[in-house]
SESELUM-258048 format. One record per residue: residue in three letters; x, y, z of N, C-alpha, C in turn. Coordinates in steps of 0.02 Angstrom, whole numbers, plus 50000, padded with zeros to 5 digits. Atoms other than C-alpha are relative to their C-alpha. Layout:
AlaXYZXYZXYZ
...
//
This chain:
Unk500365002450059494725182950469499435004849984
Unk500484997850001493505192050380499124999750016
Unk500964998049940491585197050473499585000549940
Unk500514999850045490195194250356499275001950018
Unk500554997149957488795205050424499635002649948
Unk500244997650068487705206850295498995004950011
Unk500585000149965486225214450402499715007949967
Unk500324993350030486265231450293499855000149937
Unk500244997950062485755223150137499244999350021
Unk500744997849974483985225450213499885004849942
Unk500204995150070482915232850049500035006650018
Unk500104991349974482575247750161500465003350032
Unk499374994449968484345252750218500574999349936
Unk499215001950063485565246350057499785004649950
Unk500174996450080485635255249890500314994349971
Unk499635003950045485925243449763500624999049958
Unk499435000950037487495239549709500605004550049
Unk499614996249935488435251449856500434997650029
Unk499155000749966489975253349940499874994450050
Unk500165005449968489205240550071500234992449973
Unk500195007650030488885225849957500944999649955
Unk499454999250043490675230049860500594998750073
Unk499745000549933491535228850061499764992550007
Unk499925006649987490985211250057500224994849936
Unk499685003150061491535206249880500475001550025
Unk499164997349968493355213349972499824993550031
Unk499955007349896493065201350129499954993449966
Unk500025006350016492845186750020500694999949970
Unk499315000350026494525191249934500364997650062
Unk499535001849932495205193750121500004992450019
Unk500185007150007494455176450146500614993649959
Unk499615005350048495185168050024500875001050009
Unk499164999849973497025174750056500084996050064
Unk500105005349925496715170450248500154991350013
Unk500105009849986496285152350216500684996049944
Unk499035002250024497995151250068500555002050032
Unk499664997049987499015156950181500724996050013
Unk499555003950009499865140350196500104997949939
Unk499984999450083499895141350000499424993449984
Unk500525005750032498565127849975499195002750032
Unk500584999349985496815128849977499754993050002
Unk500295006350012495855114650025499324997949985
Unk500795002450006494065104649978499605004350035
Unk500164996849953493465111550126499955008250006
Unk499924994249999494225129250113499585002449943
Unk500504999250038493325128349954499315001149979
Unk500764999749957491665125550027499905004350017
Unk500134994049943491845138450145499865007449946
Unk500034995250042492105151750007499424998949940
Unk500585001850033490735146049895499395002150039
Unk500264993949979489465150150034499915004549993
Unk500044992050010489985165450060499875004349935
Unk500154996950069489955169349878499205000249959
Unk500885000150018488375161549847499415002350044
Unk500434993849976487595170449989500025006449979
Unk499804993750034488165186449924499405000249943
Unk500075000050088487935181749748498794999949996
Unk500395000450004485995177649792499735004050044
Unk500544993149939485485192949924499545004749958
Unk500194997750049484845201249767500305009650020
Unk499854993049980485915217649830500495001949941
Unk499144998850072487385215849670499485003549960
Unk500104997450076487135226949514500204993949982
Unk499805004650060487325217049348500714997549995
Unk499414999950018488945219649349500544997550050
Unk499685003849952489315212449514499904993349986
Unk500245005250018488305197249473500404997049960
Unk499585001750055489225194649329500684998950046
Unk499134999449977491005197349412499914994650035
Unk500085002449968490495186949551499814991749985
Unk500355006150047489615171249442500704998149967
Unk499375001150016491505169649358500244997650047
Unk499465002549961492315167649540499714996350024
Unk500395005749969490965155249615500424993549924
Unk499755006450063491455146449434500514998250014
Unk499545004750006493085144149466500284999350061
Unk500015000849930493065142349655499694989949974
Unk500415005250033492005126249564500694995349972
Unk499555001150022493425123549465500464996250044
Unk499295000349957494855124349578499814993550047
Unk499885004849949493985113549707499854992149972
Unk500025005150038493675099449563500654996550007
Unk499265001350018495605098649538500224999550077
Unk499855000949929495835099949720499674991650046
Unk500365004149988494765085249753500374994749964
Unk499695006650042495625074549620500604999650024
Unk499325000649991497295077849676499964995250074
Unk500025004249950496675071349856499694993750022
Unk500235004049988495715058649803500184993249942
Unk499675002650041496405051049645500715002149992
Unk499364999750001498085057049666500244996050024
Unk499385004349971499595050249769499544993650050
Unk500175004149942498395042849908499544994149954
Unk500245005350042497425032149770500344995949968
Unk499585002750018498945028549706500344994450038
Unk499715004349920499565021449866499544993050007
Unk500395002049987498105012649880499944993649941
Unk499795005550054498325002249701500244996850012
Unk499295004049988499954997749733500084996650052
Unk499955007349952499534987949894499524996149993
Unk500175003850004498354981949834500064993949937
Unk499715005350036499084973249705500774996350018
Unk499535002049943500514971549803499854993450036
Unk500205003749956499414959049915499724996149962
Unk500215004450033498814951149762500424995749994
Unk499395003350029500494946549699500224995250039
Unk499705004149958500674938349854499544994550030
Unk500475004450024499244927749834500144997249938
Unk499795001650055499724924549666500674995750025
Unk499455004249994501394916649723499554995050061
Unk500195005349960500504907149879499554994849954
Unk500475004850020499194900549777500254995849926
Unk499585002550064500304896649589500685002250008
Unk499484998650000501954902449636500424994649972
Unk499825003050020502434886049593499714995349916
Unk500295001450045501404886349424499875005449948
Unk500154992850050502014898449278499645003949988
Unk500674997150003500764899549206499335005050000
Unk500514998449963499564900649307500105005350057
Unk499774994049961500614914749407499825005849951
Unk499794994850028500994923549258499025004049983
Unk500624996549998498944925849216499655004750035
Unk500434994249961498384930649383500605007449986
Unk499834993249987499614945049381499935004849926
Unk500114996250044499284950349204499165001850012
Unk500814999349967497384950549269500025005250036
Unk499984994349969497874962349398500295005649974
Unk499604995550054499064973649292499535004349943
Unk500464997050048497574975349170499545003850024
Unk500654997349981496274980849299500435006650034
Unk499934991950000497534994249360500235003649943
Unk499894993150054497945001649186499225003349980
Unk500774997849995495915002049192499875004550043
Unk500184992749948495905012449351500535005649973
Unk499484993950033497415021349292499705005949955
Unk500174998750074496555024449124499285006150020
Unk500654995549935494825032249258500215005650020
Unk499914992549979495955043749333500345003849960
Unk499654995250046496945052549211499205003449954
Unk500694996650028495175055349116499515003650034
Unk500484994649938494365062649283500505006650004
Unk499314993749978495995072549300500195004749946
Unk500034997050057495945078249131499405003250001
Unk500644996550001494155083549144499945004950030
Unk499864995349937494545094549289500495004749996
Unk499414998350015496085100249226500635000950056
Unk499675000449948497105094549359500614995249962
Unk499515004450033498995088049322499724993450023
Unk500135008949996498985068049288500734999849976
Unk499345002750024500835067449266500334993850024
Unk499625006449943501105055749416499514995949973
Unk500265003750028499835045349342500024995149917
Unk499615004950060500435044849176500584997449996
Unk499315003449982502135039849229499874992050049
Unk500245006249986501225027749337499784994249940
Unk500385001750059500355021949179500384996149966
Unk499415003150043501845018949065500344994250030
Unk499635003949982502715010049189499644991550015
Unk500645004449983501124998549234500214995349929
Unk499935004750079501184994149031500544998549974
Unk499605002450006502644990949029500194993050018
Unk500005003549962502674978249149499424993449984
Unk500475004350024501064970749078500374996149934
Unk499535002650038502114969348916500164994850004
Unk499415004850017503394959448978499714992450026
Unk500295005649946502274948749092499544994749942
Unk500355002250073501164944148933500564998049941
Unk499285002350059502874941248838500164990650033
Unk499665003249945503524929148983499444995549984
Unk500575005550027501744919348960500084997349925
Unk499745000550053502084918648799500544993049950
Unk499415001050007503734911948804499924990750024
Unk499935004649961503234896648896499784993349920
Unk500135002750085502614889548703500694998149973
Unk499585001250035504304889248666500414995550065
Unk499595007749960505104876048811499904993749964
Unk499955007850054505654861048691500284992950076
Unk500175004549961505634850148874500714998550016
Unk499705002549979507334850648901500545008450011
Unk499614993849994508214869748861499705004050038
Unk500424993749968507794884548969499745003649928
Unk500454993650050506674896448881500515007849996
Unk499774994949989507644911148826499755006650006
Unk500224992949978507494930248907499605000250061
Unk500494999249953506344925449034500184993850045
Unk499785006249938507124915749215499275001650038
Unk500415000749918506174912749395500465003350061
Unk499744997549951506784923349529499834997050066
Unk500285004449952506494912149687500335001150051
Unk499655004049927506694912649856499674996450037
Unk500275007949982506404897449947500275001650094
Unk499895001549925506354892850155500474996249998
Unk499725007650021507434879650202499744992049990
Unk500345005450023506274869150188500014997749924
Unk499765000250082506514871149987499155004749966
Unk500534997250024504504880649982499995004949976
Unk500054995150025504354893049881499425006750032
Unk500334991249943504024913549997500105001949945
Unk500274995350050504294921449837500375000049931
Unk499735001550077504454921449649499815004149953
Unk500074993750088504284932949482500534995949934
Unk499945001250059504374927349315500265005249956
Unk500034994850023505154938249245500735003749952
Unk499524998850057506454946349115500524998750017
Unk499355001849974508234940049128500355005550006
Unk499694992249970509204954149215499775004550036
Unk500354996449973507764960849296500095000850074
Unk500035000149957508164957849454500924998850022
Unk499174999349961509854959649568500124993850074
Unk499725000649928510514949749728499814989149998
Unk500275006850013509954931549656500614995749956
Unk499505002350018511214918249624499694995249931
Unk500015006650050511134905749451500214994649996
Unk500265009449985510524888549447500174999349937
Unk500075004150074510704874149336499204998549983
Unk500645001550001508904872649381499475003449964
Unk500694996450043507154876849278499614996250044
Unk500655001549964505374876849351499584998949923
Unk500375002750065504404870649182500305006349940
Unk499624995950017505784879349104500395005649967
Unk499624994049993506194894849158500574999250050
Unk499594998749967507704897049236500305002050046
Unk500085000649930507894897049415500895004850029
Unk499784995549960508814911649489500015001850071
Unk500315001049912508724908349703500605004450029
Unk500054999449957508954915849839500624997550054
Unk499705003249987510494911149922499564996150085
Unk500355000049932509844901150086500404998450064
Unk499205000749928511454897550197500584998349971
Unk499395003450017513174894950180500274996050055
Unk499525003049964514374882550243500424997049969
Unk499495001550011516014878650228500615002349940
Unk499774996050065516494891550105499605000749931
Unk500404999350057514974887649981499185001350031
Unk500894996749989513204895049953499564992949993
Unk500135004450004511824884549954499354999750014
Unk500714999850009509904884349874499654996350000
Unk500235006649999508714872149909499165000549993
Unk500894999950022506934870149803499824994749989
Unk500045005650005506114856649831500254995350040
Unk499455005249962506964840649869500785001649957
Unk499314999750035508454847849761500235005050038
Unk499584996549962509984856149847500535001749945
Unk499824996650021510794869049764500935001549995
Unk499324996049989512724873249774500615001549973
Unk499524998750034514324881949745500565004150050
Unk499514996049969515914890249786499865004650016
Unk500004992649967515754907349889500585003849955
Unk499514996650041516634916349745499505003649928
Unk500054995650055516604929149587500414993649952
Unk499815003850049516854920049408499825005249945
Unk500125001350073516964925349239499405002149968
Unk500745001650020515234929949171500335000649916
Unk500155001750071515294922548970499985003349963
Unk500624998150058513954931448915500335009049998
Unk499744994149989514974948148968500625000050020
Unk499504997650012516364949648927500555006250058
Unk499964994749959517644960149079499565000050071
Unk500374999449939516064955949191500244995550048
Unk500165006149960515994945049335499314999450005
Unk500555002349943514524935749433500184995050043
Unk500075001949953514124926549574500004989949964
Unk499835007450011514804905449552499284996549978
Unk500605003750025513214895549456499994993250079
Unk500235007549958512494885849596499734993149974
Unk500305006050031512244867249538499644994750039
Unk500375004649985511134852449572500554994550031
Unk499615004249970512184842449702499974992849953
Unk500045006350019511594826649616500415000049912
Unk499514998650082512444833549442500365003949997
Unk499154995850031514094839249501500244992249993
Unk499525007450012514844819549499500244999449919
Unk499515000350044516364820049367499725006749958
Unk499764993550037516184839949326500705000450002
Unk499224998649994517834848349310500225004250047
Unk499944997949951518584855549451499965008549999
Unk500114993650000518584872549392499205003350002
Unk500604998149993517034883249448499685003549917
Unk500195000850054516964888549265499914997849958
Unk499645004350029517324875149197499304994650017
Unk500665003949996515784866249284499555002449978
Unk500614997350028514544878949248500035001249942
Unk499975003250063515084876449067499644992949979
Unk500145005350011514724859449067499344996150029
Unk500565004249970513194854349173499465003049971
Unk500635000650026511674851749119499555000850043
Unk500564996449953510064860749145499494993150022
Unk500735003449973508664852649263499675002050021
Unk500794996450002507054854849240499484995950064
Unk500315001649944506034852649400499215001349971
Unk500575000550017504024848749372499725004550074
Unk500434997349951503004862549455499574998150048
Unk500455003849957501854851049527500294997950059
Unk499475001349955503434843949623500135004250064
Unk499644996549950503704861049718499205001250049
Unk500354998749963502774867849860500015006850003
Unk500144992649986502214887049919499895000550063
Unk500125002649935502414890350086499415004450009
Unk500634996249995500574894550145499774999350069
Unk499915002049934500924893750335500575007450015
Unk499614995849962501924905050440500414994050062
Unk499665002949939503364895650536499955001750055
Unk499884998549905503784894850721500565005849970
Unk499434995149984504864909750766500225003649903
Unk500084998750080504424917250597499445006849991
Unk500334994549985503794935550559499495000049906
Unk500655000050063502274940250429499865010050015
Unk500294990450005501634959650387499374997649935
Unk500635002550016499844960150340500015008649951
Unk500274995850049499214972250189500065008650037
Unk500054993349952499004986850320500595002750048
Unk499605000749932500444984150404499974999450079
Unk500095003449941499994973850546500454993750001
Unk499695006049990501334962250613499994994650038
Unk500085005449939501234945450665500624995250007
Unk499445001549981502614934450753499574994850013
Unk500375007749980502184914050760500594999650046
Unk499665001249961502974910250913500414994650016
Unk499835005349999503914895850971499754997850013
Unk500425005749960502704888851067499344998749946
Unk500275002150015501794889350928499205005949951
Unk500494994950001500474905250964500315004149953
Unk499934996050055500414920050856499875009550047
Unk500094991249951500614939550933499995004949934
Unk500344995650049499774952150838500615007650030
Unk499684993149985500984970950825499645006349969
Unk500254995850038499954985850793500295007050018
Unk499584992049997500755004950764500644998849990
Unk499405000749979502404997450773500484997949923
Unk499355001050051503825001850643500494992649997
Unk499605005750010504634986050560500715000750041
Unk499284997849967506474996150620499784997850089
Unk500135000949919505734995550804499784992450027
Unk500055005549983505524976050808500384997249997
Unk499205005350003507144971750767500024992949978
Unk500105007250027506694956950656500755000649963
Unk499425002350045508124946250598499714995049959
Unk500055003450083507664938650441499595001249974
Unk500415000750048506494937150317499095003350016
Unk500494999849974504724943850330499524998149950
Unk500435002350046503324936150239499335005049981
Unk500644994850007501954947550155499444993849987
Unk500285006349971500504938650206499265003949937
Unk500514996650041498974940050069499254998350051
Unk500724997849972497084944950138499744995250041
Unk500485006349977496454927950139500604996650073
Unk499705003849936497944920950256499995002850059
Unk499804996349956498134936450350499334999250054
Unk500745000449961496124933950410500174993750048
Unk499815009049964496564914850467500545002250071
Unk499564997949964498094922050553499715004350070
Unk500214994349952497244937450649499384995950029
Unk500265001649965495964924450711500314994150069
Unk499735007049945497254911550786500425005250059
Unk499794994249950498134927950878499755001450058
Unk499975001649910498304925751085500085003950043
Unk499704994749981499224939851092500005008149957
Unk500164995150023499004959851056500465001850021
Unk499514995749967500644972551074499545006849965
Unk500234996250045499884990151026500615005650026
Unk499354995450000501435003250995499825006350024
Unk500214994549966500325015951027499975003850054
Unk499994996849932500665027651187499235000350040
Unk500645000849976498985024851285499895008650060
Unk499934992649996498325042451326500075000650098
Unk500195000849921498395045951533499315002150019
Unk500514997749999496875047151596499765006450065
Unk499844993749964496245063551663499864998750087
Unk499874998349927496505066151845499395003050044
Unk500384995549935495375080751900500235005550016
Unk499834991549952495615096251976500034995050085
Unk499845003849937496245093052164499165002250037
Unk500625002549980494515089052281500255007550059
Unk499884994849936494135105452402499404999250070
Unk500545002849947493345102652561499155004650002
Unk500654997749989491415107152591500125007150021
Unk499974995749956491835119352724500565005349978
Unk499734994650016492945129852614499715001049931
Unk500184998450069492025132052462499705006850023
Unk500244995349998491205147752430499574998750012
Unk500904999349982489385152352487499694996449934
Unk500515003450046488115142452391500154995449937
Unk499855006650011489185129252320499884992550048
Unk500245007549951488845110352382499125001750020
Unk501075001149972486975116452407499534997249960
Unk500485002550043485415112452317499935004949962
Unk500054992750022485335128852269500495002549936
Unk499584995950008487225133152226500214993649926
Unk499515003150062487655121352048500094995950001
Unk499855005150011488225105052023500104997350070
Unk499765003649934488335091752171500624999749999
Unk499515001249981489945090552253500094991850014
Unk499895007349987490435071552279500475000850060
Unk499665003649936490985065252446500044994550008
Unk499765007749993491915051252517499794996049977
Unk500345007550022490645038852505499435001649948
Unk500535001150080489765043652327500884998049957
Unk499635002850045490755035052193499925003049914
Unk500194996650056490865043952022499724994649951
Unk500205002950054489685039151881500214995749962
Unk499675001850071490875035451740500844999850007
Unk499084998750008492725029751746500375000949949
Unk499504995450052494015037751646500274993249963
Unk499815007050041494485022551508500745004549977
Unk499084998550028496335021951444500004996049939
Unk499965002750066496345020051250500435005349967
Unk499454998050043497865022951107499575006149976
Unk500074993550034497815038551013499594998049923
Unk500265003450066496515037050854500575002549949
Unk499645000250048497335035050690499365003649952
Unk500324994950058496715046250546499914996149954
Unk500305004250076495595038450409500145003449955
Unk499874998250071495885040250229499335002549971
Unk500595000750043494445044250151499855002949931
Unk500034998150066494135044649964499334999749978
Unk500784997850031492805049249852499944993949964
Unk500165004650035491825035849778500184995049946
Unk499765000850084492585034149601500624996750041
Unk499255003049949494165032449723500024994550012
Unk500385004049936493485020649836499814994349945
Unk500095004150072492755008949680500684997149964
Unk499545003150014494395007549608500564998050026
Unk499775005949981495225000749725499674993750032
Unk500445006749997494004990449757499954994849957
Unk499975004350055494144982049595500714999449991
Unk499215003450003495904983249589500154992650039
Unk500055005849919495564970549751500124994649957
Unk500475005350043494364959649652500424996249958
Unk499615002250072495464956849485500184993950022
Unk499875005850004496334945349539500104994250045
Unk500465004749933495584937249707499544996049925
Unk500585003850044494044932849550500124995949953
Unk499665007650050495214924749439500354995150024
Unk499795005249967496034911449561499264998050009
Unk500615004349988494264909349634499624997549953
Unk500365001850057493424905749459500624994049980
Unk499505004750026495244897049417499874991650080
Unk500065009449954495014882249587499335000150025
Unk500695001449982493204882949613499684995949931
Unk500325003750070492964872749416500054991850018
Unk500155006549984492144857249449500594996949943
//
């Protein structure tokens, strides 16, 4: 790396402006190749070269004409590490950082109204709005800097998009005449067997894949579930106190012509005198509309039942009851069979205090050993003395400080303020509108 010895711009040995001072405008070039050499420059590397430039740049040893040259590359050393800064601090990792946390809203939003249009569809247009607000922050920092915002504006579009339809879907609920589904906009539901509603979206008809069709509406929208077991050759969804079912078969889809889908699961209590054909019933039965108030959200974690917390921390309610906390440890490496519940902030706190049990995945480092112990009587002259360096420890002295055995640290994120702020409010959005929505006398 280049040597920055700058000890001959001394007034009384330099000539101004000299082959000297022009040998360290080089070395800052060398510099700067050096530190791209893995093609990126970083914040940091940026720093480092700024220094050096601005020591230079202020020894008062440059001609004009260095000054000048030199005042351009501090500028866009300025530059560069602006755009470098945004990319690592409002880029992908801020991005990341949105998206769970609205992620962990959404899942508050279904625990706390999942079973209340509504009042689902608000909080998540609440959150949707406060990230096209941060969205809207970084593309204008990133623009200022002149750093791409492509992944942001593609983030962006898709965000408003989504707000769109979610603000359509609210909308839509004006038009339920109390007995038809609302058209364009079902309930995607999946339910325990208990019939509680783990998770739901309001949301455009077709939007979603792997969900069978009900005769059922939730203040009606159109109830799309989850299949939750089969037996005896038929599927079979259960929300509520209503039980769901149908033939384990492909039919016909109507509305498409050439298509198939998956057999319309019906309301056990309104198949008596359908027609025996599976299309032939889901022709003929009539929709039921289930009162939101009716359903439940499951806001518990079963026995023998897995949860993943915002950070990915997993917890396992046991049979007996307890709760074992998993930290470091890949979902693939637990070998969960079924379902896992994304657990939002407020439950996950409740949860991580009733926890009995800790697994940490982490390899726990060994702790060091030592060099092997050499006897008194063979050390060299004027070791073990008072004289010769550090005390030697024998048999019966016991060392100071024992060697502790702790996991390997994990690497913090750390973002710049502006960063750091918006997802902080991304948080807020829509934690502040439930708490303002059940805290009204």
């Amino acid at each position: 790396m280049a040597v920055f010895n700058v000890s001959f711009l001394n007034p009384s040995l330099r000539k101004k402006g000299g082959t000297g001072v022009q040998s360290l405008v080089n070395n800052i070039s060398i510099l700067e190749n050096e530190l791209g050499k893995d093609g990126f420059l970083s914040s940091g590397d940026y720093d480092l070269l700024l220094d050096k430039a601005t020591e230079l740049r202020n020894s008062g040893a440059l001609s004009s004409d260095q000054q000048s040259s030199l005042d351009v590359r501090i500028s866009g050393y300025k530059k560069n590490k602006e755009v470098v800064s945004f990319t690592h601090a409002d880029g992908e990792r801020s991005l990341e950082r949105i998206n769970r946390s609205l992620k962990n809203e959404s899942a508050e939003d279904i625990m706390m109204a999942g079973n209340n249009p509504e009042l689902f569809l608000k909080g998540r247009t609440a959150s949707l709005e406060a990230k096209l607000e941060d969205l809207t922050e970084m593309i204008e920092r990133g623009q200022a800097v002149g750093a791409d915002t492509t992944q942001q504006w593609n983030e962006y579009n898709s965000t408003l998009a989504e707000y769109s339809r979610k603000l359509e879907a609210k909308e839509s609920i004006k038009d339920f005449d109390g007995e038809n589904p609302i058209q364009g906009y079902v309930a995607y539901v999946t339910t325990n067997n208990n019939g509680e509603i783990v998770d739901v979206d309001y949301s455009k008809h077709g939007s979603k894949t792997g969900y069978a069709e009900t005769n059922g509406m939730i203040d009606g929208f159109q109830v799309y579930g989850k299949t939750n077991y089969k037996r005896g050759g038929k599927n079979f969804f259960i929300l509520g106190n209503n039980s769901f079912s149908g033939v384990d078969m492909m039919i016909p889809d109507p509305t498409n012509p050439g298509a198939f889908k998956s057999n319309t699961l019906i309301d056990e209590g309104s198949q008596m005198g359908l027609g025996s054909s599976a299309l032939t019933r889901a022709q003929n039965v009539k929709p039921l509309n289930i009162n939101g108030n009716d359903l439940k959200t499951q806001s518990y974690l079963p026995n023998n039942s897995w949860a993943k917390g915002a950070n990915g921390t997993f917890y396992k309610r046991r049979e007996d009851g307890g709760y074992t906390k998993y930290l470091n440890i890949n979902e693939e490496d637990l070998n969960i069979d079924g379902p896992v519940l994304a657990l939002p902030s407020i439950l996950e706190g409740n949860i991580m205090k009733m926890s009995d049990e800790t697994v940490d995945g982490a390899e726990a480092i060994t702790p060091d050993q030592g060099l092997p112990m050499t006897p008194l009587n063979e050390l060299p002259t004027g070791f073990g003395s008072p004289t010769g360096g550090s005390p030697i420890p024998t048999n019966n002295q016991q060392p100071t400080q024992e060697p502790s055995i702790k996991g390997p640290s994990q690497p913090t994120e750390r973002a710049s303020s502006g960063a750091l702020a918006t997802a902080q409010r991304t948080v807020k959005s829509g934690v502040n509108f439930f708490r303002g929505l059940f805290n009204r006398g």
